[in-house]
C-alpha positions in Angstrom: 112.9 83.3 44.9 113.0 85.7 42.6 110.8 88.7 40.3 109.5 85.9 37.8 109.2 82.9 40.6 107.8 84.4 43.7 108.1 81.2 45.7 109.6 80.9 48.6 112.1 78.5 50.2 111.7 77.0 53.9 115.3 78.9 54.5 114.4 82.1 52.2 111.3 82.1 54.3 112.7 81.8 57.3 115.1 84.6 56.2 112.2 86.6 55.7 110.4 86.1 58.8 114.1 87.2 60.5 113.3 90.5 58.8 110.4 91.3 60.1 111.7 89.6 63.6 114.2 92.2 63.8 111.2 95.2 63.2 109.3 93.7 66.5 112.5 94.0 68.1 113.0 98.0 67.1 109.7 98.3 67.6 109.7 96.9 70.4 112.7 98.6 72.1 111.0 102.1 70.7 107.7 101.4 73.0 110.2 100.1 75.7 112.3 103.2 76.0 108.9 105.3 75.6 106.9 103.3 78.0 105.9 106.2 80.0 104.5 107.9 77.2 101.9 105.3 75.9 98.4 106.2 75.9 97.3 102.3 76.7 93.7 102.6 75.6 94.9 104.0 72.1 97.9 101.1 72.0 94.9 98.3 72.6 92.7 99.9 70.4 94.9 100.1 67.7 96.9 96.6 67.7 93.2 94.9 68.0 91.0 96.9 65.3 92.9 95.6 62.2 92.2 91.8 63.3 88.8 93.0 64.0 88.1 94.0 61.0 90.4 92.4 58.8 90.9 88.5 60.3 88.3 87.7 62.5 85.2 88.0 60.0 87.1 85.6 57.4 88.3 83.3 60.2 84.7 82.6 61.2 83.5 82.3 57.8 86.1 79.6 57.3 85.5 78.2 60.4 81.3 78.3 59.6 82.1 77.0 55.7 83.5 73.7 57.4 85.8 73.5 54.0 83.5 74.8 51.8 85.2 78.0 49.7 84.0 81.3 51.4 83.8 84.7 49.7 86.8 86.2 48.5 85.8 89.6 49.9 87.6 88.4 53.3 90.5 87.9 51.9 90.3 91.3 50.3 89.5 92.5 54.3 92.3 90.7 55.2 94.8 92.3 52.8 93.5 95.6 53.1 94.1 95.9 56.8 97.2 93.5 57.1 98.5 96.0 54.7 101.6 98.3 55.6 100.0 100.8 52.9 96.7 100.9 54.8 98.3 101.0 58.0 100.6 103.8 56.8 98.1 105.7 55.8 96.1 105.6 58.9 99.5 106.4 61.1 99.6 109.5 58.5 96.2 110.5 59.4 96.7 110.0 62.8 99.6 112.2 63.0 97.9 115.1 60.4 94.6 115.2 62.9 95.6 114.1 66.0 99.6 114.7 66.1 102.0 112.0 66.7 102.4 109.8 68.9 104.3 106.8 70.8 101.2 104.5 70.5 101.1 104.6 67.1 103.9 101.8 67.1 101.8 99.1 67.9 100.7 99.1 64.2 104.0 98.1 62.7 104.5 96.0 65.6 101.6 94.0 64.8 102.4 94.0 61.1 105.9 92.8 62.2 104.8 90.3 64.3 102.1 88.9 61.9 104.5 88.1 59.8 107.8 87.6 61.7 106.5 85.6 64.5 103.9 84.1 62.7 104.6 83.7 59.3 101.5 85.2 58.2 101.7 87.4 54.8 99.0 88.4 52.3 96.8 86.1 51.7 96.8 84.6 48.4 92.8 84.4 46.8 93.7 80.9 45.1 94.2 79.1 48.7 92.2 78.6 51.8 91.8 81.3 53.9 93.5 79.5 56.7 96.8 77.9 55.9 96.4 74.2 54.5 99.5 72.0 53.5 99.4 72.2 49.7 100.3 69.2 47.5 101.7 71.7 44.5 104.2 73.3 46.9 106.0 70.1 48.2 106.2 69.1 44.9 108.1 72.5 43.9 110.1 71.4 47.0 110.9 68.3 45.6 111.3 69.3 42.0 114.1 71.2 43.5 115.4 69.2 45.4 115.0 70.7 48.7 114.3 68.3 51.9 111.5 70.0 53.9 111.7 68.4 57.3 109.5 71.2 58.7 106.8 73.6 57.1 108.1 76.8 55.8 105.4 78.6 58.2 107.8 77.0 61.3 104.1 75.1 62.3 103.7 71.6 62.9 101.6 69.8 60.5 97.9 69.3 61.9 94.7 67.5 60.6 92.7 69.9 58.5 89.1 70.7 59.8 88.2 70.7 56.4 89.7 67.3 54.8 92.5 64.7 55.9 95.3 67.3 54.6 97.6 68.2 56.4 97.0 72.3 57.6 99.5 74.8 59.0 98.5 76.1 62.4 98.9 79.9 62.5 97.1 82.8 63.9 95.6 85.8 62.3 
């Protein structure tokens, strides 16, 4: 909401989201118009490796910790590869060893699509590593008097798999 409240409305949220929506979209349209161009092997490896690494060792954790807290180190994974510095940095690589090229694009488009399609953003060391419908931010919701017919994340609410709470279905 702002430098000192970094909370965020369902509509500032969704506004958010819109953002990024419109970077798939350019993205998107780039890889479109350059179709013929695309090395294919390098465009799978590329949009794959950062969930390798980054989501899928923390999603199994969570999933094997049956709600039991799990090391923070895959959070750390998760941010350092979900990250548009990390990703930029290995697109600068790229392009100093390699040269540029059209396939690159899939890396923003994945970072854009993470979080514009999915609502998926950093994630935050002091909550589950999956999302989880937290108590504290309904009542921030309600402290401010905002009705909240859906989640922020655009998910329905589902049972948790690790408690009776209600948890945000999203992907990594």
């Amino acid at each position: 909401m702002d430098q000192l409240n970094p909370y965020e409305t369902p509509k500032t949220f969704a506004l958010h989201r819109a953002e990024y929506l419109f970077g798939v979209a350019v993205v998107t349209g780039l890889m479109i118009a350059n179709f013929s161009e695309l090395r294919w092997w390098v465009v799978i490896a590329l949009f794959f490796y950062i969930d390798v690494i980054g989501y899928l060792p923390g999603a199994i954790a969570y999933k094997k910790a049956a709600g039991a807290p799990i090391s923070k180190v895959y959070y750390a994974l998760y941010n350092f590869m979900h990250s548009f510095i990390t990703q930029g940095t290995v697109i600068l690589l790229w392009c100093l060893i390699s040269g540029p090229e059209w396939a690159l694009l899939i890396i923003p488009f994945h970072l854009f699509g993470d979080r514009g399609l999915f609502g998926n953003f950093m994630k935050p060391f002091g909550l589950p590593f999956e999302p989880e419908a937290q108590p504290a931010y309904q009542k921030m919701l309600d402290d401010l008097g905002i009705d909240q017919k859906a989640p922020a994340g655009g998910h329905a609410p589902t049972e948790s798999t690790s408690d009776k709470t209600p948890a945000l279905q999203t992907t990594g």
